[in-house]
C-alpha positions in Angstrom: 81.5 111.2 102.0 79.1 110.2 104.8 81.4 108.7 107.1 85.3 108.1 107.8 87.7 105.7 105.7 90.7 104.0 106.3 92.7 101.9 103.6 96.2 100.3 104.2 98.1 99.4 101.1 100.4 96.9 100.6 103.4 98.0 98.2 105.2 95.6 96.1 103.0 94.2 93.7 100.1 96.4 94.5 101.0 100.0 94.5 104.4 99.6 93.6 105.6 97.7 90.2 108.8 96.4 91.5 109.7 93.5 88.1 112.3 96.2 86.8 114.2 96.8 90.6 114.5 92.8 90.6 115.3 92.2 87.4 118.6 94.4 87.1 119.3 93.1 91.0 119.6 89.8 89.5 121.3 90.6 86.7 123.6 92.2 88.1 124.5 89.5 90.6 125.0 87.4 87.6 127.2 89.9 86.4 129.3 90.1 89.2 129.7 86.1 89.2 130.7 86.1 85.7 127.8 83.8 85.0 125.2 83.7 82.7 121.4 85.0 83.8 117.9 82.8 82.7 115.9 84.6 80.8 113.3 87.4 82.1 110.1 85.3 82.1 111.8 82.7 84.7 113.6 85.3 87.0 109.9 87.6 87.3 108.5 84.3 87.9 107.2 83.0 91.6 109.1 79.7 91.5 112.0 82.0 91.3 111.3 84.2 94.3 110.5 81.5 96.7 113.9 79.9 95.3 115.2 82.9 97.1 113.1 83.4 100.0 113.8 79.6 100.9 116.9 80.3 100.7 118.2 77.8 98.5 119.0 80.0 95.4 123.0 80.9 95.0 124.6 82.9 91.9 128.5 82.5 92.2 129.5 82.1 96.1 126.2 84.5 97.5 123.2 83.4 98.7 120.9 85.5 97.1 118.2 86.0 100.1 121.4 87.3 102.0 121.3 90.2 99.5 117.7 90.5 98.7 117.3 93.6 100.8 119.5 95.0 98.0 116.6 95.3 95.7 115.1 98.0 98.3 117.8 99.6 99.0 119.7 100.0 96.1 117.5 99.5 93.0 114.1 101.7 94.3 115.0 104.3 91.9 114.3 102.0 89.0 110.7 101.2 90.0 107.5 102.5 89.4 103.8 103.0 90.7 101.5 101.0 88.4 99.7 103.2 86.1 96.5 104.5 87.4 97.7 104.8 91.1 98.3 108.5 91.2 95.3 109.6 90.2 93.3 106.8 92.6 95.4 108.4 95.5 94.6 111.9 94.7 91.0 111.3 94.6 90.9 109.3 97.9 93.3 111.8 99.7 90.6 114.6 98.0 87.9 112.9 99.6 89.2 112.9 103.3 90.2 108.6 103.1 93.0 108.1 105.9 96.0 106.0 104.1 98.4 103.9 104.7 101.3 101.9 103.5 102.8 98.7 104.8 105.3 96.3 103.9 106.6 93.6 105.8 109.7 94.0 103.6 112.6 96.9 104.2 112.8 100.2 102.8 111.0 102.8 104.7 113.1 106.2 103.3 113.2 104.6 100.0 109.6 104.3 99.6 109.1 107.7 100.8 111.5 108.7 98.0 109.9 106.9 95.4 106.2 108.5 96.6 107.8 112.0 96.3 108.5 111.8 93.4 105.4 111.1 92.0 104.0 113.8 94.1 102.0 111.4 96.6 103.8 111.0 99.8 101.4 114.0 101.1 98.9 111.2 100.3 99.8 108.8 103.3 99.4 109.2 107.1 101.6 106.7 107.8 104.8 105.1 105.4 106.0 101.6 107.0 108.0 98.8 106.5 110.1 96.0 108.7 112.8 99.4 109.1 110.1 100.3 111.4 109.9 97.2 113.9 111.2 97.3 117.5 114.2 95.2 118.0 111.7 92.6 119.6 110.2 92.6 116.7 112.8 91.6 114.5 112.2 87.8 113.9 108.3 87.8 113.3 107.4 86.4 110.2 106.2 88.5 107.3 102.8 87.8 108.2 103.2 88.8 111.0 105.6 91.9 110.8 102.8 93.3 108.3 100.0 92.8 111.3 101.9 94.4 114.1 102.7 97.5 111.6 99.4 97.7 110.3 97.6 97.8 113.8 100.2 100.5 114.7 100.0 102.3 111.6 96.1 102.3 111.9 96.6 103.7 115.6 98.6 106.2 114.8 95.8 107.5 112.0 93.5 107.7 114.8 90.9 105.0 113.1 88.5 103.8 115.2 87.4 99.8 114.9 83.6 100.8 113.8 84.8 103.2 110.8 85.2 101.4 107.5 88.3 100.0 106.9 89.7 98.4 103.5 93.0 96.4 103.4 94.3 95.8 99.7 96.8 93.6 98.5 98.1 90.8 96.2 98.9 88.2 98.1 97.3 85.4 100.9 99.7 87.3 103.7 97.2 90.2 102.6 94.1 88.6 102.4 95.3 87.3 106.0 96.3 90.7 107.5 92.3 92.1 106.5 90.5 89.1 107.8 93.1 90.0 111.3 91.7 93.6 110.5 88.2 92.9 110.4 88.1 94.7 107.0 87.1 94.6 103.5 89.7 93.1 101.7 90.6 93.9 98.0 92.4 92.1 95.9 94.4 93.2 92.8 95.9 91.4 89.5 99.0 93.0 89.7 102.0 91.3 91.4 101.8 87.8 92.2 97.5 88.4 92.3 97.0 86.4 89.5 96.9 83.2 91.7 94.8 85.1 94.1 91.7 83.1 94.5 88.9 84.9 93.1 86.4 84.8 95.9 85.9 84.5 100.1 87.0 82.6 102.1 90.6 82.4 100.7 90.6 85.0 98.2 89.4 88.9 99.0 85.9 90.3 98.8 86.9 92.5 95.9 89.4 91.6 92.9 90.1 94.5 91.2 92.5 94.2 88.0 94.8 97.5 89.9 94.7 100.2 92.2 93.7 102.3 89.3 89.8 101.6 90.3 90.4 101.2 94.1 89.3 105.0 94.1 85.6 104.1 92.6 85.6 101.3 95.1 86.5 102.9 98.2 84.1 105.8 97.9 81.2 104.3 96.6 81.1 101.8 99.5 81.5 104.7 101.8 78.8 106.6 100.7 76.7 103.7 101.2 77.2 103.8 105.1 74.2 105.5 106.5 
C-alpha cells in the first residue's frame, strides 16, 4: 500500500447481522405479555422498526422503544458478523488500514464481546457507540451522535484529513455521516441497504452486496493514490 487508509464501519446491518438479537427480543416481549407475536417477515421488516423508534409500538403495558436498548444489551450473544467479514478485516488489518467502528446505538462492551469472539477486536483502533457520549452529548440525534463519534474516533487513530478515508454503511444516516467526512462512501445490501439508492447524490459512491468485498475495494483504491 502506497499510502495511509482509514475506514469507519457502521455495525448493525453492515458488519453485524443483528435479525436473530431482535427477533427473540420481540418475542420474548410477546411472551412476557401473554400475547401472540406476527410473523418473522413483518417483525425484521422496516415498517416495524420505525413503529418502534417512533415510539408508537406497545406489546402488553411496555412501550417497546423504552426497552429497545435490551436488544444490545441483553441479546448480543445471539448475533453474528455477516459472512465474509472476518476474512475482509484480516486482510485490511494485514495491510496497515486504520479501523473503526461506530454506532450511534448502545453497546460498547458488548460489541467488543461479540468481535472477540470472532478473533477481530485486535482489528479495530477504536470500538464506539452512544455508551461513549459525554453527558452533553446525550440528546443528539443518531445522525448526529454517529458524527461527533466518528470525528473523535478518527482523531484518536491519528488520520489526517488528506489520507484516504472510506465510511461504509447501510443506511442515509451513513451516507450522511461520509459526505460530513469528506469520504468515499460505500454502501452495502445488507441491513436495511436494500432501499439504499444505488448512486450519488443520495446513495454512496460504492454499493457493494457485503463487507465481504470491502477488502478488494479498499485496497485497490489505495494503491491507486500516487
Amino acid at each position: 500500500m502506497t499510502a495511509p487508509a482509514t475506514v469507519v464501519l457502521d455495525r448493525d446491518g453492515t458488519l453485524l447481522d443483528f435479525y436473530e438479537m431482535f427477533h427473540r427480543f420481540i418475542l420474548d416481549l410477546h411472551d412476557e405479555a401473554r400475547a401472540l407475536p406476527p410473523p418473522r417477515e413483518e417483525i425484521l421488516g422496516y415498517p416495524y422498526w420505525t413503529s418502534i423508534t417512533s415510539g408508537s409500538l406497545s406489546i402488553g403495558k411496555v412501550r417497546v422503544l423504552d426497552r429497545v436498548d435490551d436488544v444490545v444489551r441483553r441479546y448480543m450473544p445471539h448475533g453474528s458478523l455477516y459472512e465474509g467479514a472476518v476474512p475482509a478485516l484480516g486482510a485490511l488489518r494485514a495491510a496497515g488500514v486504520r479501523l473503526a467502528l461506530v454506532s450511534s446505538w448502545v453497546g460498547t462492551e458488548q460489541t467488543r464481546e461479540l468481535l472477540r469472539a470472532h478473533g477481530v477486536e485486535d482489528c479495530f483502533g477504536q470500538v464506539m457507540t452512544r455508551d461513549d457520549l459525554p453527558a452533553s452529548d446525550t440528546g443528539l440525534s443518531d445522525a448526529e451522535a454517529k458524527v461527533v463519534l466518528a470525528r473523535r474516533a478518527l482523531d484518536r487513530l491519528g488520520h489526517r484529513s488528506a489520507e484516504r478515508l472510506f465510511v461504509v454503511g447501510d443506511t442515509p444516516a451513513d451516507i450522511t455521516l461520509g459526505r460530513r467526512l469528506g469520504a468515499v462512501v460505500v454502501g452495502v445490501r445488507t441491513g436495511n441497504g436494500g432501499m439504499l439508492p444505488p448512486a450519488p447524490p443520495d446513495g454512496p459512491d460504492v454499493l457493494l452486496p457485503s463487507v465481504a468485498r470491502l477488502a478488494e475495494l479498499v485496497l485497490t483504491a489505495a494503491e491507486e493514490i500516487p
